[in-house]
Backbone atoms as SQL, in Angstrom:
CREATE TABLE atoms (id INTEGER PRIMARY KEY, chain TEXT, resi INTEGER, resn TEXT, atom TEXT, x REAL, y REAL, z REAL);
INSERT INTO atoms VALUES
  (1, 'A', 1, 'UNK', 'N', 0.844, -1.183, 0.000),
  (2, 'A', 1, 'UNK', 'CA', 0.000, 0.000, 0.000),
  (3, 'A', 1, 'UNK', 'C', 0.886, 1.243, 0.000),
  (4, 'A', 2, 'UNK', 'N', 0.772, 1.948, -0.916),
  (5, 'A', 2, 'UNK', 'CA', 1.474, 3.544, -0.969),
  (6, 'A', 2, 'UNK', 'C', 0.803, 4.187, 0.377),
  (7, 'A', 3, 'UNK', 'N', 1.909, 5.073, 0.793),
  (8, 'A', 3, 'UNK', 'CA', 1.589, 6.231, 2.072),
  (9, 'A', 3, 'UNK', 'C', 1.155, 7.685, 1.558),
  (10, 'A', 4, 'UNK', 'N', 0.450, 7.718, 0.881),
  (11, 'A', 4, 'UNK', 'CA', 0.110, 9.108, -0.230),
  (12, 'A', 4, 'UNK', 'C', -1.316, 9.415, 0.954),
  (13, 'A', 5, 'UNK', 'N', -1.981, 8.470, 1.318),
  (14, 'A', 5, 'UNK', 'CA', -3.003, 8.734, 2.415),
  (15, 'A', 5, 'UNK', 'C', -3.202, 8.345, 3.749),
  (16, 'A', 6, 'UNK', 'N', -3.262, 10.013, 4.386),
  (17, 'A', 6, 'UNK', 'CA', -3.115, 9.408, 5.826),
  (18, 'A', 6, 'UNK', 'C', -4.006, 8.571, 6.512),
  (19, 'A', 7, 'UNK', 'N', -5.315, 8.688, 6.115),
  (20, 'A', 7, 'UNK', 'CA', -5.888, 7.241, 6.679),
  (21, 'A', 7, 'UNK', 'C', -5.437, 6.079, 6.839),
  (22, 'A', 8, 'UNK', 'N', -4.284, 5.819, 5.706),
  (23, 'A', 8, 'UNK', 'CA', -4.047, 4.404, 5.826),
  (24, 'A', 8, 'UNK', 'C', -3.098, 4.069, 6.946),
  (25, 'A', 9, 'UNK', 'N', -2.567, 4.967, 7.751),
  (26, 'A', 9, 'UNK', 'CA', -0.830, 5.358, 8.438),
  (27, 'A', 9, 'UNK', 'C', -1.312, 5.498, 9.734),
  (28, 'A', 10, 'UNK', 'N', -1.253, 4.520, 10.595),
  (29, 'A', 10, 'UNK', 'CA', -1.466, 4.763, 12.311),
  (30, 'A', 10, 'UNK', 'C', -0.287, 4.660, 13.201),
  (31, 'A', 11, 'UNK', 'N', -0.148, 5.290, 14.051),
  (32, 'A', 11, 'UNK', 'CA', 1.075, 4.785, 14.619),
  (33, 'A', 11, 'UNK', 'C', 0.941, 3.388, 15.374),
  (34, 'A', 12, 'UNK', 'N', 2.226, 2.776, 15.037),
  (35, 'A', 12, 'UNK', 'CA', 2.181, 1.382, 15.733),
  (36, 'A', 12, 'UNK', 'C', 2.521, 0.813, 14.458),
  (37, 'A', 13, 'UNK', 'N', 2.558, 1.124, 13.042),
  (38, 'A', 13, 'UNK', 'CA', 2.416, 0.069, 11.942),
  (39, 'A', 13, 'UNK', 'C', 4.171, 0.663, 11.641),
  (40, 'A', 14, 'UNK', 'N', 4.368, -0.652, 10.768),
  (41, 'A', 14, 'UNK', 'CA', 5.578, -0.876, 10.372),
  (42, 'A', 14, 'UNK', 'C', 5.468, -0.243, 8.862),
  (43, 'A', 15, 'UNK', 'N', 6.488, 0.575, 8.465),
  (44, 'A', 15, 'UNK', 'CA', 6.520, 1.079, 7.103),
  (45, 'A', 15, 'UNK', 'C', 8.045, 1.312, 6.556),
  (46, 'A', 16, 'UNK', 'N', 8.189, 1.628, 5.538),
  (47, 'A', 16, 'UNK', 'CA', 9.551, 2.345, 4.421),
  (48, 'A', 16, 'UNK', 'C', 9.114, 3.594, 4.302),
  (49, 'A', 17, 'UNK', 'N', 10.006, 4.452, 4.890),
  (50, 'A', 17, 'UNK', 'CA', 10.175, 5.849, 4.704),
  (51, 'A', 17, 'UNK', 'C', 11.129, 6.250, 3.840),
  (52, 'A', 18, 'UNK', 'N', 11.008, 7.340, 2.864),
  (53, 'A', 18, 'UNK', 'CA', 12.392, 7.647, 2.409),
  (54, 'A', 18, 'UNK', 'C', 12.803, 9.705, 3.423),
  (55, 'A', 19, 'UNK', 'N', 13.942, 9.188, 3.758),
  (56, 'A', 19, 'UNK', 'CA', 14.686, 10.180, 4.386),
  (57, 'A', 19, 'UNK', 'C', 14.739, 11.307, 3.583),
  (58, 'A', 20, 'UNK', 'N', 14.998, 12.407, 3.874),
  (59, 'A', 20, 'UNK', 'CA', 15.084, 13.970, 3.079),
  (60, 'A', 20, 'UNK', 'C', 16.347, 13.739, 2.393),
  (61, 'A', 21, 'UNK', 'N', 17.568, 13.369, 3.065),
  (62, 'A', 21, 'UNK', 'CA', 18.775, 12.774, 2.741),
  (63, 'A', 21, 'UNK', 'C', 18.750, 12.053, 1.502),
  (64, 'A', 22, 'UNK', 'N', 17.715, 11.150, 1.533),
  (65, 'A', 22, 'UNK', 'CA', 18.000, 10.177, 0.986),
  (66, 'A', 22, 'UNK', 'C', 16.653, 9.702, -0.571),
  (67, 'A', 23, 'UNK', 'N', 16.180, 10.777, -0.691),
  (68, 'A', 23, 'UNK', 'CA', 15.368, 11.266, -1.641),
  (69, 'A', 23, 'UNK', 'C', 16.054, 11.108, -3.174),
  (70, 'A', 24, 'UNK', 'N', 17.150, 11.820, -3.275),
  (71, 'A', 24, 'UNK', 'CA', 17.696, 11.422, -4.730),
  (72, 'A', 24, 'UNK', 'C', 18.191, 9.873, -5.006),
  (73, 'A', 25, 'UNK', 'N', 18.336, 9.726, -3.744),
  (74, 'A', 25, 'UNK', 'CA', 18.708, 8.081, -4.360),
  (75, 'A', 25, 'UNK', 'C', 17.913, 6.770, -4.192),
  (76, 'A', 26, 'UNK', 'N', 16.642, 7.255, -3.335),
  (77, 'A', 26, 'UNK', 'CA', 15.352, 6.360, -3.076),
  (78, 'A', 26, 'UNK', 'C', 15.397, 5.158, -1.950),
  (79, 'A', 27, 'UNK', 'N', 16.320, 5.586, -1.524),
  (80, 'A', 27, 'UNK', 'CA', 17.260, 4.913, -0.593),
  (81, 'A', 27, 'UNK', 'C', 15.548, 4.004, 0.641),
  (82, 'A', 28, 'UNK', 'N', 15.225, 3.312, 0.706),
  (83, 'A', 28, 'UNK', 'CA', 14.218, 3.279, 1.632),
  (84, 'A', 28, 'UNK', 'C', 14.293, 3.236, 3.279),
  (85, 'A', 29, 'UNK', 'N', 14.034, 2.972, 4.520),
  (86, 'A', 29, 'UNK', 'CA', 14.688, 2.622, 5.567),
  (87, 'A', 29, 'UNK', 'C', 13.215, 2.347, 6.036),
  (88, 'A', 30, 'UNK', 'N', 13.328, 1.229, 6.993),
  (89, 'A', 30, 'UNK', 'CA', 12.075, 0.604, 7.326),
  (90, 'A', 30, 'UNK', 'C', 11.567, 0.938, 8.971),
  (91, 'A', 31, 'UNK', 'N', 11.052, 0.746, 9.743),
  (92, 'A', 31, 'UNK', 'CA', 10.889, 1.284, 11.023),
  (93, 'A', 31, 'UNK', 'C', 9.095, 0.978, 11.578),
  (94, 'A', 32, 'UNK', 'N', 8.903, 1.495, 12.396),
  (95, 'A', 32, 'UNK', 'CA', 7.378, 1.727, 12.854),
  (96, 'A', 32, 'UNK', 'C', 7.236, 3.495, 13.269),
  (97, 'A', 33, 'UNK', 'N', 6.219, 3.644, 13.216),
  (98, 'A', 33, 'UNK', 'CA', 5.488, 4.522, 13.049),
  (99, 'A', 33, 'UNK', 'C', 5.656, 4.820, 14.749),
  (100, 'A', 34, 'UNK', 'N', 5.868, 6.393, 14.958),
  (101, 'A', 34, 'UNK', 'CA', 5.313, 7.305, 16.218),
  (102, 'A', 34, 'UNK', 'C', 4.793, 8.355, 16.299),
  (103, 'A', 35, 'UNK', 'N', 4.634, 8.966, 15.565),
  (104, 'A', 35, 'UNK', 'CA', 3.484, 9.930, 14.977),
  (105, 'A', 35, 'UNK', 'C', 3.858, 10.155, 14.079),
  (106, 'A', 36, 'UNK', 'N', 2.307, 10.977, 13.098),
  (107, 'A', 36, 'UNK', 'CA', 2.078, 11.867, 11.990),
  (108, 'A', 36, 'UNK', 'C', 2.377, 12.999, 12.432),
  (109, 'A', 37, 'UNK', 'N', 3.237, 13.593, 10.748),
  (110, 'A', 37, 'UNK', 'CA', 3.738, 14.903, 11.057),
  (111, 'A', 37, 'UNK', 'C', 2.909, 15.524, 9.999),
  (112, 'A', 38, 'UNK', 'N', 2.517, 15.176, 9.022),
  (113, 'A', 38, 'UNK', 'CA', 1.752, 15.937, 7.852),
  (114, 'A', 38, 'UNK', 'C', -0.129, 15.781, 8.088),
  (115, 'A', 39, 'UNK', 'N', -0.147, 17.345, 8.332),
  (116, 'A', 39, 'UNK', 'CA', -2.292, 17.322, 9.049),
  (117, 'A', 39, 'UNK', 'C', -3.027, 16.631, 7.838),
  (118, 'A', 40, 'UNK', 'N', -2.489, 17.406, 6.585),
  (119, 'A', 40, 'UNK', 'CA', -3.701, 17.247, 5.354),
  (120, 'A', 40, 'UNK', 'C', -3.625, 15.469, 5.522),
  (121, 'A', 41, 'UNK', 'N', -5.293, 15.271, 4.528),
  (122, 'A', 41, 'UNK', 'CA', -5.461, 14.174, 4.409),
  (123, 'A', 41, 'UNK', 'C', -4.505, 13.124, 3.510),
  (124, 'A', 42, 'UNK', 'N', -4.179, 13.876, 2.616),
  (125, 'A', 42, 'UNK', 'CA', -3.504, 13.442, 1.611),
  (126, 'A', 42, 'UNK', 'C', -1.785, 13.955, 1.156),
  (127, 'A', 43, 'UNK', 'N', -1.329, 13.369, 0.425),
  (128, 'A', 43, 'UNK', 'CA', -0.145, 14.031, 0.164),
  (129, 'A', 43, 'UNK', 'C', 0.360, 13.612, -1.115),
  (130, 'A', 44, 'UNK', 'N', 1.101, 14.218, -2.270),
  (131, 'A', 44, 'UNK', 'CA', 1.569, 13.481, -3.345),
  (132, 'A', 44, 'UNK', 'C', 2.985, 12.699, -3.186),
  (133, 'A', 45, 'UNK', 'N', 3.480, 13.114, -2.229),
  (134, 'A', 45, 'UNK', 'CA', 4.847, 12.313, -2.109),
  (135, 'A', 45, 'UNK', 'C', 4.645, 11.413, -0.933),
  (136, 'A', 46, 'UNK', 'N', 3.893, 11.573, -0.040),
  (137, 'A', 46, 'UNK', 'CA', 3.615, 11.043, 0.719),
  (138, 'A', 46, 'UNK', 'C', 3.969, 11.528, 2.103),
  (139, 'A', 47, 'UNK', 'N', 3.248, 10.556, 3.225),
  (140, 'A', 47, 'UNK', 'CA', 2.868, 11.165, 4.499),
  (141, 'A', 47, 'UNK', 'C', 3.720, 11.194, 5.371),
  (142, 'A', 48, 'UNK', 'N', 4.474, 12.349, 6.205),
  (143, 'A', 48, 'UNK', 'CA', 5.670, 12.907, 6.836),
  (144, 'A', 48, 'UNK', 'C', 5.061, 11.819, 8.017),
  (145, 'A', 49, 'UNK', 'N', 6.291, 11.075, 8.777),
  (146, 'A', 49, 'UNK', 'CA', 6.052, 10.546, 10.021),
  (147, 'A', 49, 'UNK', 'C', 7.334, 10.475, 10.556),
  (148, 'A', 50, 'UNK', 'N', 7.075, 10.192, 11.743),
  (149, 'A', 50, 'UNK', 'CA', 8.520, 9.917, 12.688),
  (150, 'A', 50, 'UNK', 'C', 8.793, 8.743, 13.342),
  (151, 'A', 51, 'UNK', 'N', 9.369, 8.254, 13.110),
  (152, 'A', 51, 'UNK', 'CA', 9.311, 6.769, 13.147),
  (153, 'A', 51, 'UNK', 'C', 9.959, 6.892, 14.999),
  (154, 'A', 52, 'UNK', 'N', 9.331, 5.557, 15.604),
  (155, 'A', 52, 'UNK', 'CA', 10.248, 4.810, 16.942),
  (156, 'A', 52, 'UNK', 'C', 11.299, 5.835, 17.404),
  (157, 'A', 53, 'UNK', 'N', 12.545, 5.220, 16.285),
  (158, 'A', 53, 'UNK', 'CA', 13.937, 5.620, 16.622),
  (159, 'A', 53, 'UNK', 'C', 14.151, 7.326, 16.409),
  (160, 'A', 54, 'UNK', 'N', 13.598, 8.091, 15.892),
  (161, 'A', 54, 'UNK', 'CA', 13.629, 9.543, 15.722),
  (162, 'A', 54, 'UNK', 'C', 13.666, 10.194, 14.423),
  (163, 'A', 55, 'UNK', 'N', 13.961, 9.283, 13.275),
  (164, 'A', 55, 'UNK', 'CA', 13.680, 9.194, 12.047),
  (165, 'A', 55, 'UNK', 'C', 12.859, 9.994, 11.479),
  (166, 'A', 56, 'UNK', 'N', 12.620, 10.671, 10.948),
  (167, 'A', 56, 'UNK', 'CA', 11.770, 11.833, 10.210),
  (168, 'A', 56, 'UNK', 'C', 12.041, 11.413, 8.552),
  (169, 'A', 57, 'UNK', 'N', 10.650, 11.216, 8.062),
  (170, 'A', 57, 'UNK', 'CA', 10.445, 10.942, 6.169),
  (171, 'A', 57, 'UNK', 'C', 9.006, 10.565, 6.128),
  (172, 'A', 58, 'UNK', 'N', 8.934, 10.599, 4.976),
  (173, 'A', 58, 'UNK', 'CA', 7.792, 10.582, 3.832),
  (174, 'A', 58, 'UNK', 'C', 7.465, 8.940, 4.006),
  (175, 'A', 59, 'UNK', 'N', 6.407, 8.798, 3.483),
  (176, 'A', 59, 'UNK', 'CA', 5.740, 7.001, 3.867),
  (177, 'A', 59, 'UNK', 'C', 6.090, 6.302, 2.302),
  (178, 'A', 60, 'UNK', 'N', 6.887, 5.405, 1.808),
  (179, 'A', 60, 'UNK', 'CA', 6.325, 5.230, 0.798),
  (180, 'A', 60, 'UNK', 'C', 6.144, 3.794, 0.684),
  (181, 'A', 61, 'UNK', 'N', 5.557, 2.998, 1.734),
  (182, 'A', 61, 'UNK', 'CA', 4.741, 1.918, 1.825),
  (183, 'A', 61, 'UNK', 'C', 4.899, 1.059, 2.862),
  (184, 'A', 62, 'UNK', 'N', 3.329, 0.721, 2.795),
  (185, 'A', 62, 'UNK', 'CA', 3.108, 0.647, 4.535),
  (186, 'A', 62, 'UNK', 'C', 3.237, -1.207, 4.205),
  (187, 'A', 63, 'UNK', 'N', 3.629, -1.873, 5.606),
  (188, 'A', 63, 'UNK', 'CA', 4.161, -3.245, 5.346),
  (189, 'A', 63, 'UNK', 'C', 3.013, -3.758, 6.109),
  (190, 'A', 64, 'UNK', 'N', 2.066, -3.387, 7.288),
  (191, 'A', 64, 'UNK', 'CA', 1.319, -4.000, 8.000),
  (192, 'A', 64, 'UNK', 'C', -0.141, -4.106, 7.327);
């Protein structure tokens, strides 16, 4: 499932974020979810979260 909508994104679920860093090279890094950082419902790149470990990126697919 793509992270383009925040409905689909709760904290507690396991996902691939891509890092700000790590955007040109698509680099993914995997983690769980500790909050939403992006309000709107939607997003085209997808939904800002902060993962567990302190991690800050974009959702680009949720594993749970």
């Amino acid at each position: 499932m793509e992270g383009t909508n925040r409905n689909d994104i709760k904290a507690g679920q396991k996902v691939k974020i891509v890092k700000k860093q790590d955007q040109r090279s698509g680099k993914l890094t995997e983690g769980t979810v500790s909050r939403l950082l992006t309000n709107s419902g939607t997003h085209p790149h997808g939904i800002k979260v902060k993962l567990e470990d302190g991690t800050v990126g974009r959702v680009k697919e949720v594993l749970d």
